[in-house]
N, C-alpha and C positions, 0 to 999 in steps of 0.2 A: 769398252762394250757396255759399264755401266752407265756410264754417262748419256750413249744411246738410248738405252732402256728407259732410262730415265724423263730423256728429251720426249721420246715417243708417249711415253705413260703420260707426260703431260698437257700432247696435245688431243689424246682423247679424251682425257677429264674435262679438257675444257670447253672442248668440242659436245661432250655432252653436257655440260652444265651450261650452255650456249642451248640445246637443243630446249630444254627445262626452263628458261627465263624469257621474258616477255616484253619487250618493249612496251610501252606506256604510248599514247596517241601524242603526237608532237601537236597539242594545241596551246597557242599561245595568243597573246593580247597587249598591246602597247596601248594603256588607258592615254599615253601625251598625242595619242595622231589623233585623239577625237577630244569633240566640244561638248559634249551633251553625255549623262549617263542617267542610267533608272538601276533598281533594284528588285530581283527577286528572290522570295521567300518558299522555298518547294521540297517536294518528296519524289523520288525517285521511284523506278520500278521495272524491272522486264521479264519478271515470271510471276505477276499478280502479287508480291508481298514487296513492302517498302522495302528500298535499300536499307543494309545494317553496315555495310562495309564503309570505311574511309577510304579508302583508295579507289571506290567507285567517283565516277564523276560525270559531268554535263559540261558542255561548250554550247554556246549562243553562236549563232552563223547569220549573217545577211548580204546578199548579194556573193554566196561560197567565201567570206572573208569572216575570219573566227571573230565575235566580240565580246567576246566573254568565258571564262573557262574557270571550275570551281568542283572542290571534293564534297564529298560527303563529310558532316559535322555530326559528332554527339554532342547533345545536351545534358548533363547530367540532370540540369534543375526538374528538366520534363521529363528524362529519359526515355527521350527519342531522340532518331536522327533525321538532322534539316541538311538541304541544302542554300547558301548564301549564294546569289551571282551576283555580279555588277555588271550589267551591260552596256556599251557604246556605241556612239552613234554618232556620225555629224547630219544624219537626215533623219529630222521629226516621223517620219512615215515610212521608215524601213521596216519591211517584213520580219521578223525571226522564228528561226527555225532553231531545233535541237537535236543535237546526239548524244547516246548514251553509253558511256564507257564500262563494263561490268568487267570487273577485274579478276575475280572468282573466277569465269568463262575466258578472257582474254579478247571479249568480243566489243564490238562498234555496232551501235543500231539506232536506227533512225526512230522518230519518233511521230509520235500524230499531234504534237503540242503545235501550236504558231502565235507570237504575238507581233501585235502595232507599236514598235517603239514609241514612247511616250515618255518625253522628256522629265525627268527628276520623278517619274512615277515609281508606285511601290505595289507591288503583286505580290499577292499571299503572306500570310502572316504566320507566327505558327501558331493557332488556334486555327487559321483555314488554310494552309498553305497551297500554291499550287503545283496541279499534279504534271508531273511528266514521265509519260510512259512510251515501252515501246510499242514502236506497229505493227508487230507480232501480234499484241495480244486482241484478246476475242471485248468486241465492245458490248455484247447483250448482256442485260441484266432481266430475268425471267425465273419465276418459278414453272416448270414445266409438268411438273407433279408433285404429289406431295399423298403419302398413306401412312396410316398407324398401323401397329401389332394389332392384330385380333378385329380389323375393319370390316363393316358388314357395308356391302355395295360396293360402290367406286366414288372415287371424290369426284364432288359436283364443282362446276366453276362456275362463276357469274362475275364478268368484268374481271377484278380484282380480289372477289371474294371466294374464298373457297369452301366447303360445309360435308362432313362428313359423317359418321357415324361412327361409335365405339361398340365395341364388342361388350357382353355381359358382365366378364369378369374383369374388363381393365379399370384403371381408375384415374379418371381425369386430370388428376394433381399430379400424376407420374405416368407420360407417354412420349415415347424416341419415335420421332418422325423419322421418316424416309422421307428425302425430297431428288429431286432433277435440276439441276439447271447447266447454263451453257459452260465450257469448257473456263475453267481456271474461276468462274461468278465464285463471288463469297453469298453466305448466306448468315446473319445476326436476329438477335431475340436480344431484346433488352441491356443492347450494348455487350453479347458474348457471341463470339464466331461459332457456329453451329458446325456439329459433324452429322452428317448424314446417319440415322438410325442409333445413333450414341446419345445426341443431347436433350438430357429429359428438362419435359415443359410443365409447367401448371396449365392446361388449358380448359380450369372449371370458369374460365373468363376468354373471350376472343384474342388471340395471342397476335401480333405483329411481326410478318416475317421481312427483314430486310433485304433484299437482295442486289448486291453492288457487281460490276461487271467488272472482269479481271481486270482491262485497265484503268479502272475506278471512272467512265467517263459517266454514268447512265447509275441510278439509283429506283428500285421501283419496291416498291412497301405494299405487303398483300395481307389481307386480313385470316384466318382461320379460323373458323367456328368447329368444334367438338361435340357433338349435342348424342342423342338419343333420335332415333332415325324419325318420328313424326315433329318431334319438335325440329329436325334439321329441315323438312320438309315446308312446315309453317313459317320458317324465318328467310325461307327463301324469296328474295324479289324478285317477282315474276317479271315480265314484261305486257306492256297493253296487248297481248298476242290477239294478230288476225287470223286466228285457225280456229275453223267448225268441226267441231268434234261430237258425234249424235251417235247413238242413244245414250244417254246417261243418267238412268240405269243403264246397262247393257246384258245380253246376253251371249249370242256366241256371237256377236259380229260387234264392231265399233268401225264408225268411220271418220277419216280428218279428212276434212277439207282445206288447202292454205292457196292463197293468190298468187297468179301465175307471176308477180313481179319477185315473188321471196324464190331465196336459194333453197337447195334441197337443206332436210334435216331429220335430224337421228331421234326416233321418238323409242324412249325407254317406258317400260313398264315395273315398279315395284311391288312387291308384297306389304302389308303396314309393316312386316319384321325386317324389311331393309334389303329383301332379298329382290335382283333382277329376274325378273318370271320371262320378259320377251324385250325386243328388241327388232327395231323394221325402219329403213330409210323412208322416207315420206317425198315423194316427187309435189312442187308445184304444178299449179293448174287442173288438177286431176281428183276425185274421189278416191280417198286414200283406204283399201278394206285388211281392217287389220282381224286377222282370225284368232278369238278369245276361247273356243269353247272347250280349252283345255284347263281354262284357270277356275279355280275354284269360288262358289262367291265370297264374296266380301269388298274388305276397303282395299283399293290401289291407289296408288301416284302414278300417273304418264309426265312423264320430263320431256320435253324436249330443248334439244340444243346444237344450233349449229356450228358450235366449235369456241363460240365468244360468250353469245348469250346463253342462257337457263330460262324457263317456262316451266310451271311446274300445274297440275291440276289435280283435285284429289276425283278419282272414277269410282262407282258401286258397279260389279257383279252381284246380279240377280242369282 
């Protein structure tokens, strides 16, 4: 009876330690069935951050026939991790494709990589290695927004540039952005990964914000200006805008005029203290009557922006 208990105890154990382990992708590669090989140099990736694991891996495929198959490497000198492939080929012009082994997950995923075999050629290096990610991840690289503590207005955008205003008591040499962007994007300042609303800036100078898209294909560098709301105002570059805008001076009425070839746009109103006082969509073709005679006089900026560009103009209330 013990001997059963026994027998039995051990085909559950095994049975669950069977259930727990993972076979590994049966890819393999006979470098003597081909004539020709090349070399690549790369980094990994399938949740937006390089691989760390050894037991992660890439296989080369062309024509669904494996030509290549390789782990992840530490380096200690650089302390990072590369991956080495050698890939094979008896045809100059075969396409390659990759899959990505993540052994962490137990998973297989295809990737968005492709190259042109190229005989005794050498791809990525490790100062630029290249990248192989999977096709999961999100390819945009965008800042979508971006605000400080204690911001007066809303951040303006133009192109690539963005220009803000600070609050009274904050101080330029110490300010944790809040930004947006797309799903898994990194975002860098001066070679350090930025956290949202954590990472403080010096921005008494234009700051450079990096922003890399999860599967590192797409890189887009936006600039940020911090100022004091008339100087953010004055540094703004306008555009040669074709809109008539009369009276100005104004009193209780202001009108725009824009040509019926332009898209509609968002024409804001500020106080000089940074504050939005109004705010009115502006149709092409049309005499555009915007009703002021709630504002009190003095100086304002009218911004307009169809979503890309900025226009900015300084108006007097009478």
């Amino acid at each position: 009876m013990k001997t059963l208990y026994k027998y039995l105890t051990t085909i559950i154990l095994t049975a669950g330690c069977a259930m727990f382990s993972f076979a590994q992708p049966a890819w393999k590669v006979d470098p003597y069935a081909f004539e020709f090989s090349m070399t690549i140099t790369a980094k990994i990736t399938t949740d937006g951050d390089f691989s760390e694991d050894v037991n992660d891996k890439v296989a080369a495929f062309a024509n669904g026939i494996c030509r290549g198959v390789s782990n992840v490497t530490y380096e200690s000198f650089a302390d990072e991790y590369y991956l080495y492939l050698m890939v094979y080929s008896n045809n100059p012009t075969d396409t390659l494709t990759f899959k990505i082994y993540d052994a962490g997950n137990n998973e297989i995923s295809n990737t968005k990589s492709s190259l042109i075999f190229t005989i005794n050629d050498i791809v990525g290096s490790l100062d630029s290695p290249y990248i192989i990610s999977s096709e999961m991840l999100n390819d945009k690289a965008e800042l979508t927004n971006l605000t400080i503590p204690g911001q007066i207005g809303e951040t303006l955008f133009s192109d690539r540039k963005l220009y803000l205003q600070k609050g009274p008591n904050s101080l330029l040499s110490e300010i944790a952005a809040s930004f947006s962007v797309p799903e898994g994007a990194k975002v860098f300042v001066n070679g350090l990964k930025q956290e949202s609303g954590k990472s403080i800036n010096d921005f008494s100078e234009p700051v450079l914000y990096i922003v890399i898209s999860a599967d590192f294909a797409d890189t887009v560098t936006y600039t940020v200006f911090v100022k004091d709301y008339l100087t953010v105002m004055n540094h703004v570059e306008t555009e040669n805008s074709s809109l008539i805008i009369y009276p100005n001076p104004f009193s209780e009425f202001l009108f725009i005029e824009m040509p019926q070839n332009m898209s509609e746009v968002i024409a804001r109103i500020y106080s000089d203290n940074g504050k939005m006082v109004m705010s009115q969509k502006l149709m092409p073709g049309i005499k555009n009557k915007v009703v002021t005679y709630s504002l009190m006089p003095g100086i304002y900026f009218l911004t307009f922006t169809d979503g890309v560009n900025l226009n900015c103009q300084k108006i007097i209330k009478n």
